[in-house]
Biotite code that builds the C-alpha atoms (Angstrom):
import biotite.structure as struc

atoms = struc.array([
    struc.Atom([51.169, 7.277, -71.925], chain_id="A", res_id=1, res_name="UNK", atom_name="CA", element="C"),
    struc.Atom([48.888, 8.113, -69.297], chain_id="A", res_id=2, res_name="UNK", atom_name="CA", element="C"),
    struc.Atom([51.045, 9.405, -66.043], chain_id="A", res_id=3, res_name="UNK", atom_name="CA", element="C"),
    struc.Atom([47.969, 9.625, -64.098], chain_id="A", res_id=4, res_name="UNK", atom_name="CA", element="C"),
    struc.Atom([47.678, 6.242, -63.585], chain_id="A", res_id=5, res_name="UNK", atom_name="CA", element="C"),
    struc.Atom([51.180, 5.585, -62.349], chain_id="A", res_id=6, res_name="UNK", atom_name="CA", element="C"),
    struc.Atom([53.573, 7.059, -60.147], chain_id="A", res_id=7, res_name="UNK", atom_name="CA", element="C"),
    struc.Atom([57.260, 7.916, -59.968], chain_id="A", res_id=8, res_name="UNK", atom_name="CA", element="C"),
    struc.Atom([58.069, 4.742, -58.091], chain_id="A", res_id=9, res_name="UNK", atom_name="CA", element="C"),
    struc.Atom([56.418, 2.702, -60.773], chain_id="A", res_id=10, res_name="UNK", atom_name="CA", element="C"),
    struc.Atom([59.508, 3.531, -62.562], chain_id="A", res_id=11, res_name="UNK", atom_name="CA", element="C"),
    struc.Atom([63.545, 4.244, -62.876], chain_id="A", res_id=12, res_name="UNK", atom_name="CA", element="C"),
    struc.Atom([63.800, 7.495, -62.105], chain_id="A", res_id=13, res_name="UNK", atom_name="CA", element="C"),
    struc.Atom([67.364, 9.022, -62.746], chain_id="A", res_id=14, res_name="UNK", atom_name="CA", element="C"),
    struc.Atom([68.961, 12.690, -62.536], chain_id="A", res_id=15, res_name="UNK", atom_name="CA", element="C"),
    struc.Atom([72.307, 13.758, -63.561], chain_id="A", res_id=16, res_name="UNK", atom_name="CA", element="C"),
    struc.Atom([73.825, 16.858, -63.925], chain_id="A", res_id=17, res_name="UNK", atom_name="CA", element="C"),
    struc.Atom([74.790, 18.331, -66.908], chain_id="A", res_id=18, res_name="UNK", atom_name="CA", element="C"),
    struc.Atom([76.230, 21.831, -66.779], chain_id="A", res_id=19, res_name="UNK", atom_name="CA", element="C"),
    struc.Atom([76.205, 24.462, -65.016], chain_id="A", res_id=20, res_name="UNK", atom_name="CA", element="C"),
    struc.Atom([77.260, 28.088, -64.824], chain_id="A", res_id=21, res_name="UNK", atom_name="CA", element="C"),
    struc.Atom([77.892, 30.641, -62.361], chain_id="A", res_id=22, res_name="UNK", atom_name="CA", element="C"),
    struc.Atom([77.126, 34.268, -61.961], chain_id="A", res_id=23, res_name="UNK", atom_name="CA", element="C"),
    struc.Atom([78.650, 36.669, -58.937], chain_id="A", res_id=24, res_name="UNK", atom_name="CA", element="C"),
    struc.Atom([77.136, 34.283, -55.795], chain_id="A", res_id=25, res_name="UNK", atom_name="CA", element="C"),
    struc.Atom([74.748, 32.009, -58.060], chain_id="A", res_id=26, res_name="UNK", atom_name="CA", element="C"),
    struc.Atom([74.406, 29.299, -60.076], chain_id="A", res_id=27, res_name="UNK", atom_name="CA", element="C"),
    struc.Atom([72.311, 28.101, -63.095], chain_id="A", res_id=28, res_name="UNK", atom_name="CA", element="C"),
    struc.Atom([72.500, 24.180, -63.269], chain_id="A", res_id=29, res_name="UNK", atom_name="CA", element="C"),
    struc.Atom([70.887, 22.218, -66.002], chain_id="A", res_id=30, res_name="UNK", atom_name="CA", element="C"),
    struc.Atom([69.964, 18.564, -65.239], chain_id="A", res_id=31, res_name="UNK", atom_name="CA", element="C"),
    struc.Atom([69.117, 15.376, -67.379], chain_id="A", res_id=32, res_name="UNK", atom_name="CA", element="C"),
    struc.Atom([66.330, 13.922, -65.820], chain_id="A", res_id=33, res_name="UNK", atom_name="CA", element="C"),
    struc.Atom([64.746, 9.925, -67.115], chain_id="A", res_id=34, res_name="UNK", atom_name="CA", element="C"),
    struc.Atom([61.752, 8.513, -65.757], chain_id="A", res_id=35, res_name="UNK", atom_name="CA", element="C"),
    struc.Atom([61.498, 4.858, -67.402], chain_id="A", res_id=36, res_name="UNK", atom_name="CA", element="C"),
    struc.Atom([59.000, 2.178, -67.043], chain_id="A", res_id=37, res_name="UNK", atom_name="CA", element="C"),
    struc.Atom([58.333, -1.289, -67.314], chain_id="A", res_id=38, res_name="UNK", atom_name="CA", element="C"),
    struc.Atom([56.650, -1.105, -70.245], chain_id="A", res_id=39, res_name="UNK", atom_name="CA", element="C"),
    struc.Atom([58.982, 0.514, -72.138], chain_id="A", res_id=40, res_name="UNK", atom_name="CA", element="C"),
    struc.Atom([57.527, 3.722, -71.660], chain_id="A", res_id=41, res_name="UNK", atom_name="CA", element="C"),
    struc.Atom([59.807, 6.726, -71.381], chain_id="A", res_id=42, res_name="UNK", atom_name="CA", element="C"),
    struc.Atom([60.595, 10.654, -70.455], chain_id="A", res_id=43, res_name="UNK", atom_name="CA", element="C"),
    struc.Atom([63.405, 12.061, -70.595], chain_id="A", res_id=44, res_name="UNK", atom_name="CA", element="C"),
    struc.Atom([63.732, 16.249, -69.953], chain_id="A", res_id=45, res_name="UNK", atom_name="CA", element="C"),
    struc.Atom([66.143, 19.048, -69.382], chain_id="A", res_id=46, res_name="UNK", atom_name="CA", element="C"),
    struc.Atom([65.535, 21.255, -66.181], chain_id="A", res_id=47, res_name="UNK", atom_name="CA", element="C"),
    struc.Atom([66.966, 24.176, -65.447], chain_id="A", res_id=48, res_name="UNK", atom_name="CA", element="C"),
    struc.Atom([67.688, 25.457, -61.822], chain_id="A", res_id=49, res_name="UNK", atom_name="CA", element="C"),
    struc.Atom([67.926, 29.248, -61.078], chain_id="A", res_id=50, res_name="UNK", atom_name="CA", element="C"),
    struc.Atom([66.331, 32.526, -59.874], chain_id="A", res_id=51, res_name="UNK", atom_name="CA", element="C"),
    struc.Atom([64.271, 30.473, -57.268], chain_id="A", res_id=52, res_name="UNK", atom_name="CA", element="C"),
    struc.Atom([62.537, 27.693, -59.488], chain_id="A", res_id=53, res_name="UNK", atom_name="CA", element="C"),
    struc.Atom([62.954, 24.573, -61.614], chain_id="A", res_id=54, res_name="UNK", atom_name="CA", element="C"),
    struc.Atom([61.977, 25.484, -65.153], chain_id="A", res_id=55, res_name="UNK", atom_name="CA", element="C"),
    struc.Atom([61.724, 22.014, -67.676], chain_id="A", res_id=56, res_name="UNK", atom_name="CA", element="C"),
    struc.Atom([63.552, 23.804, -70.914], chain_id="A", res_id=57, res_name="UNK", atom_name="CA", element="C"),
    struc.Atom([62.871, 20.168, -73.250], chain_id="A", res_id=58, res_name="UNK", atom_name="CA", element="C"),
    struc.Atom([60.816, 16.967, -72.880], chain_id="A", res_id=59, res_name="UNK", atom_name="CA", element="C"),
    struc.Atom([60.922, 13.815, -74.871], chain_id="A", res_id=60, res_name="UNK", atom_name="CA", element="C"),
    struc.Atom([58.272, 11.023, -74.177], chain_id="A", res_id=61, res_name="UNK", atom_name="CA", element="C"),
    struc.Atom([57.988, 7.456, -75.997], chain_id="A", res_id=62, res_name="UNK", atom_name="CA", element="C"),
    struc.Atom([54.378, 7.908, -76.351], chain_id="A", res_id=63, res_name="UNK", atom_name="CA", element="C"),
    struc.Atom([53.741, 11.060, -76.161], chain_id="A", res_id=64, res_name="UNK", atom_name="CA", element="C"),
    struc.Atom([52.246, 12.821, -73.323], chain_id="A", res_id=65, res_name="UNK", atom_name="CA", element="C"),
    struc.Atom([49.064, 14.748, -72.816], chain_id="A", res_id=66, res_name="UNK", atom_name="CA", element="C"),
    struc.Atom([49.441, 18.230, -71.328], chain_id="A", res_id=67, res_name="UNK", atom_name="CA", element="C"),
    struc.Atom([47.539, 16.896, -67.894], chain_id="A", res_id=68, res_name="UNK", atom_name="CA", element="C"),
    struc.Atom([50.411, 14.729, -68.237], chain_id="A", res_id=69, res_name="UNK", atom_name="CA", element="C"),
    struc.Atom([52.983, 17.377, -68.644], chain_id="A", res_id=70, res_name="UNK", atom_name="CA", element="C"),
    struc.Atom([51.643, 19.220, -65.293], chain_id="A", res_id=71, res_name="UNK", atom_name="CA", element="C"),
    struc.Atom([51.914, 16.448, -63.415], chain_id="A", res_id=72, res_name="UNK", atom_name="CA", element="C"),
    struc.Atom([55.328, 15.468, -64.938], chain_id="A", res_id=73, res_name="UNK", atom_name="CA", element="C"),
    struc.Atom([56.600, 19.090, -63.925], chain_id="A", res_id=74, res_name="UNK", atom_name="CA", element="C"),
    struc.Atom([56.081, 18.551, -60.407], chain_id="A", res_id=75, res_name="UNK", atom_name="CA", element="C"),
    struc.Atom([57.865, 14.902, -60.519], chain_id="A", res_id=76, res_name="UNK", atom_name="CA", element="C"),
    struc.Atom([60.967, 16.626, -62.138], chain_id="A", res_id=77, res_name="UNK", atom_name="CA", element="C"),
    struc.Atom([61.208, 19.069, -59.629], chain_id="A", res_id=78, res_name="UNK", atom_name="CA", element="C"),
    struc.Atom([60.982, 16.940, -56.770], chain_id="A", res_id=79, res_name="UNK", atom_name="CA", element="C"),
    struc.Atom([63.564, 14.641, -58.114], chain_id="A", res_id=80, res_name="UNK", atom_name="CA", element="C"),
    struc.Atom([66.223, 17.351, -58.915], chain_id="A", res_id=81, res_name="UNK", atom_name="CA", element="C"),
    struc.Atom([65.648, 19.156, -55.957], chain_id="A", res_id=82, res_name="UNK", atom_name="CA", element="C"),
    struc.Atom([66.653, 15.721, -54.078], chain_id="A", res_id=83, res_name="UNK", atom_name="CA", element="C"),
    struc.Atom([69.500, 15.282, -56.896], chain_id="A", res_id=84, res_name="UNK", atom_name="CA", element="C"),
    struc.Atom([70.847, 18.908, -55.349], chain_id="A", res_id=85, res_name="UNK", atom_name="CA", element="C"),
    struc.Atom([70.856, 17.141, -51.749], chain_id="A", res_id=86, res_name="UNK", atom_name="CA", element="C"),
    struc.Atom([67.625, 19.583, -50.731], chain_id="A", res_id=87, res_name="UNK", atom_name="CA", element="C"),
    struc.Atom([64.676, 17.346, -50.318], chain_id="A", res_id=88, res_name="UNK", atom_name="CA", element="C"),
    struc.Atom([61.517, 18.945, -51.994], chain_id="A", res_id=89, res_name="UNK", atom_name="CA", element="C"),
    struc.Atom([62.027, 22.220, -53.869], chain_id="A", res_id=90, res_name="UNK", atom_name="CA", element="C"),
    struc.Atom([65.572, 23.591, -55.280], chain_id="A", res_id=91, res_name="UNK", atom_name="CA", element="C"),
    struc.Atom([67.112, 25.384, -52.470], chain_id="A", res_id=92, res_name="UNK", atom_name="CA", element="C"),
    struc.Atom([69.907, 23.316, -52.598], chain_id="A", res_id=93, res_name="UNK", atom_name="CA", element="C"),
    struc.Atom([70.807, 24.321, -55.980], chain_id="A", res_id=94, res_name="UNK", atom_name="CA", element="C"),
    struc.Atom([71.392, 28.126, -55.119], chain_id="A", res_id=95, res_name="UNK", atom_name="CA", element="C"),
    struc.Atom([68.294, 29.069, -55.547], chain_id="A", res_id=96, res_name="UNK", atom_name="CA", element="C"),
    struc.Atom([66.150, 31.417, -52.891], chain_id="A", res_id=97, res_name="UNK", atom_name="CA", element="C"),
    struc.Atom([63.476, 29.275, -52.134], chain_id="A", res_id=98, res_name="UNK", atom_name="CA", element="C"),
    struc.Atom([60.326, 26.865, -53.754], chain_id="A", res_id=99, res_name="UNK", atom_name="CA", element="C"),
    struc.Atom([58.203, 28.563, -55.760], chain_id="A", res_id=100, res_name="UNK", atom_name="CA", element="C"),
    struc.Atom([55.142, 27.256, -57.858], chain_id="A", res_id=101, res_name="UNK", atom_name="CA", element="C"),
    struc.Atom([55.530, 29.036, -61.397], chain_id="A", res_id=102, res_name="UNK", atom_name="CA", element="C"),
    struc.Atom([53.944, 32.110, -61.550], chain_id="A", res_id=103, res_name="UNK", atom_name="CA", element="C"),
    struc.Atom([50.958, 33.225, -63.790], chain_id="A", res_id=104, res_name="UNK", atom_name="CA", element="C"),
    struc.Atom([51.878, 35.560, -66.001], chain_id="A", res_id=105, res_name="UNK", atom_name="CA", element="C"),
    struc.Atom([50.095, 37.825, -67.740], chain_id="A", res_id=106, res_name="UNK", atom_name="CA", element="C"),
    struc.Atom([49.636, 38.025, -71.580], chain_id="A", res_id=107, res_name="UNK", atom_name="CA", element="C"),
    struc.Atom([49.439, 40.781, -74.390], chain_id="A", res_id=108, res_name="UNK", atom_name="CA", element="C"),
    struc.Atom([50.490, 43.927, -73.616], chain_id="A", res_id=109, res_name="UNK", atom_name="CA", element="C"),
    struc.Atom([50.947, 43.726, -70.114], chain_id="A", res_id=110, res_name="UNK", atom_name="CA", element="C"),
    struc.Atom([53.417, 40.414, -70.258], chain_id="A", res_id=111, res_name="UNK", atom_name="CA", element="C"),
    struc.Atom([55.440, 42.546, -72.693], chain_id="A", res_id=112, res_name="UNK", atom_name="CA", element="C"),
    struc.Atom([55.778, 45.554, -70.085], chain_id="A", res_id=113, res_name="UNK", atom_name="CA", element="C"),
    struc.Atom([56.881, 42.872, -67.642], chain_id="A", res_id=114, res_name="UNK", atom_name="CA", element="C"),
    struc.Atom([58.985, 41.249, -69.627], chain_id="A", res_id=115, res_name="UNK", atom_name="CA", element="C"),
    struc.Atom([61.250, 44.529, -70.456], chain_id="A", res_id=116, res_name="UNK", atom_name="CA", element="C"),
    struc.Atom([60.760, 45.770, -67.343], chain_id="A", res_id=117, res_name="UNK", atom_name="CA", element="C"),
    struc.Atom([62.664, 42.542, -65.945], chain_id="A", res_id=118, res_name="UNK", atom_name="CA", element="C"),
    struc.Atom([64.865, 42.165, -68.984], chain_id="A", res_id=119, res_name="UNK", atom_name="CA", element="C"),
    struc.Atom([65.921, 45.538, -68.249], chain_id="A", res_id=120, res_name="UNK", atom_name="CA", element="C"),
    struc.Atom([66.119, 45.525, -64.193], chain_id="A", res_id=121, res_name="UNK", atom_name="CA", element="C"),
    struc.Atom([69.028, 42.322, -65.073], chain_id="A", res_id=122, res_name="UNK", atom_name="CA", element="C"),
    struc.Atom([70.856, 44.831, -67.412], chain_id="A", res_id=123, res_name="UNK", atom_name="CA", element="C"),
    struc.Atom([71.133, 47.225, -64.651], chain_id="A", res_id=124, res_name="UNK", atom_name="CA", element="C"),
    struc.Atom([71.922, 45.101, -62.122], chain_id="A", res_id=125, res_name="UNK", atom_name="CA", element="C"),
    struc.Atom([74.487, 43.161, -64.561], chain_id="A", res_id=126, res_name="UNK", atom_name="CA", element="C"),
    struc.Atom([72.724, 40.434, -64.486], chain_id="A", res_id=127, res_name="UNK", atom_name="CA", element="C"),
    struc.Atom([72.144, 38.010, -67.566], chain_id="A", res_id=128, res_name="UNK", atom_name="CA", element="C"),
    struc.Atom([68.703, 39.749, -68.753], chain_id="A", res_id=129, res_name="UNK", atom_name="CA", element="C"),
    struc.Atom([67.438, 35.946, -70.512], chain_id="A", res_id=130, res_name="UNK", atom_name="CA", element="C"),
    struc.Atom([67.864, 34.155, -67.523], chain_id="A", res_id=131, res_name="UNK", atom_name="CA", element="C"),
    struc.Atom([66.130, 36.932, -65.267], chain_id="A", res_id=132, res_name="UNK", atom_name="CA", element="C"),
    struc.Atom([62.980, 36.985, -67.754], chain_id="A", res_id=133, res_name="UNK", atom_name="CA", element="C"),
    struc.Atom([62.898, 32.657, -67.539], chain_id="A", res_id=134, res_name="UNK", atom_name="CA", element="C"),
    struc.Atom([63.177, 33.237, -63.646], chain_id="A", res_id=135, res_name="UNK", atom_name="CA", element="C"),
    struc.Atom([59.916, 35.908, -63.961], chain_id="A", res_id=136, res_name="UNK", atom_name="CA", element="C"),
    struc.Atom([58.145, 33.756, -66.198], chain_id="A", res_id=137, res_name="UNK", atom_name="CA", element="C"),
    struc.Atom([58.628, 29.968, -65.000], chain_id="A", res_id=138, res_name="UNK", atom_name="CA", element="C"),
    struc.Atom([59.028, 29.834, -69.060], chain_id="A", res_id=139, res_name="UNK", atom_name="CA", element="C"),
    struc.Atom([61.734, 28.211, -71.042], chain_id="A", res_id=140, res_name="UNK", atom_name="CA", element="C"),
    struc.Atom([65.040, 29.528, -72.921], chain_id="A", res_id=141, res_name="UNK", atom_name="CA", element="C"),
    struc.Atom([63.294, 29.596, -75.937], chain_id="A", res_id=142, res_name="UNK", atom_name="CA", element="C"),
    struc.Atom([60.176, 30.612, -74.825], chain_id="A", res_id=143, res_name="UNK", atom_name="CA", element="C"),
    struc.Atom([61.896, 33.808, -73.102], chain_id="A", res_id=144, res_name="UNK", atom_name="CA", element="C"),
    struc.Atom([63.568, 34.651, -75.952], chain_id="A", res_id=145, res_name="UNK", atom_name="CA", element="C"),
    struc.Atom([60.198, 34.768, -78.560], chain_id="A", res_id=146, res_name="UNK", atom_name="CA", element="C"),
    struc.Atom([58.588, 37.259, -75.201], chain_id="A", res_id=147, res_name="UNK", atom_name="CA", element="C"),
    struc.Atom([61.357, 39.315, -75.339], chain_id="A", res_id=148, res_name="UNK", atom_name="CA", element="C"),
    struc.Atom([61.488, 39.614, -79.542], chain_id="A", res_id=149, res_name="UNK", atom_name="CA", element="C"),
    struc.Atom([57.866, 40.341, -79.024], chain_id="A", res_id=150, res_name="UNK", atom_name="CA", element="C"),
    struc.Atom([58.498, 43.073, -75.951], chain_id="A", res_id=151, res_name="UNK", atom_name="CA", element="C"),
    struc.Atom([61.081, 44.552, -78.790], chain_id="A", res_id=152, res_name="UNK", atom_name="CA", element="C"),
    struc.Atom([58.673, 44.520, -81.539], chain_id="A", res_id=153, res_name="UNK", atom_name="CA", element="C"),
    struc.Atom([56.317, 46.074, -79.485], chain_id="A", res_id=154, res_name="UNK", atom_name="CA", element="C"),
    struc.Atom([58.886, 49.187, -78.385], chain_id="A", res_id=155, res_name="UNK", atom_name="CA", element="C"),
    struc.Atom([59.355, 48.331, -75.055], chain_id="A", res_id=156, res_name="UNK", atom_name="CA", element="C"),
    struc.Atom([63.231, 47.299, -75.771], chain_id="A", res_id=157, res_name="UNK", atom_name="CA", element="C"),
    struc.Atom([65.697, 48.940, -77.859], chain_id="A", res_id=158, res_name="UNK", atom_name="CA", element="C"),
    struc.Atom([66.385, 46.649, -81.050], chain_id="A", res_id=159, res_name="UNK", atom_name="CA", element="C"),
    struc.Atom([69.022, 44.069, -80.730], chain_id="A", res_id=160, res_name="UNK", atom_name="CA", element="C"),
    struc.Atom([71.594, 45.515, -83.229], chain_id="A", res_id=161, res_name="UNK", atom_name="CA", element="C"),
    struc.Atom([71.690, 48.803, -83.813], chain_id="A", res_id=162, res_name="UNK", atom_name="CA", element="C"),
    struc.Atom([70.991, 50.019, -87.571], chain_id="A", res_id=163, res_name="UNK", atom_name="CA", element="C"),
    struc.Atom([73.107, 51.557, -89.715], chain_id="A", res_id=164, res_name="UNK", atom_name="CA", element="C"),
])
């Protein structure tokens, strides 16, 4: 599939919410999110909204997508979740601060110091540490979690479980 040559009205875009959970005065809300054409071509995602951004945490695509395709895919999901949260453009409307692009972030050694460095400023501040590192990252769940095993393999966090 080529999304390049089309655009979202070219299709039947939908977004539906599908959970969501709540921590002190925010929210994390996950949304479905199917763009289908025509054709018979189709996307279908999971976004995640939270810590000021719209992070896509899964994407299925019938054919498959190119990553130019994926960039400009990201920017079509956000738009049409941040509507689906009653805000217009960006994801204000779904408790977050305010739009943000997703940041670069820096790899090797220096991503690791980040990443405990935020996994450890949610501790303190009693704040879930996976969702803070996502938020800092503009990665997904999954993707969080490998940065953090590799900030602990590296020293930089205590070990999950402590050894007997």
């Amino acid at each position: 599939m080529n999304l390049s040559d089309r655009s979202p009205a070219d299709g039947a875009v939908s977004v539906r919410p599908a959970w969501e959970v709540r921590e002190n005065e925010g929210a994390t809300r996950w949304f479905e999110f199917r763009l289908a054409f025509a054709d018979g071509a189709r996307v279908d995602a999971l976004a995640v909204v939270g810590g000021g951004c719209v992070c896509v945490e899964e994407v299925r695509a019938q054919p498959a997508l190119s990553l130019d395709d994926m960039a400009l895919l990201a920017d079509w999901i956000e738009e049409s979740v941040a509507q689906a949260c009653g805000a217009g453009p960006g994801p204000d409307g779904c408790g977050a601060q305010r739009r943000r692009a997703r940041p670069a972030w820096p790899h090797g050694a220096e991503g690791r110091r980040l990443v405990a460095q935020e996994y450890r400023a949610a501790q303190r501040d009693g704040a879930d540490p996976v969702l803070a590192v996502m938020g800092a990252t503009g990665s997904s769940r999954r993707t969080s979690l490998r940065l953090i095993g590799q900030a602990r393999d590296a020293g930089l966090l205590p070990p999950r479980r402590a050894r007997r």
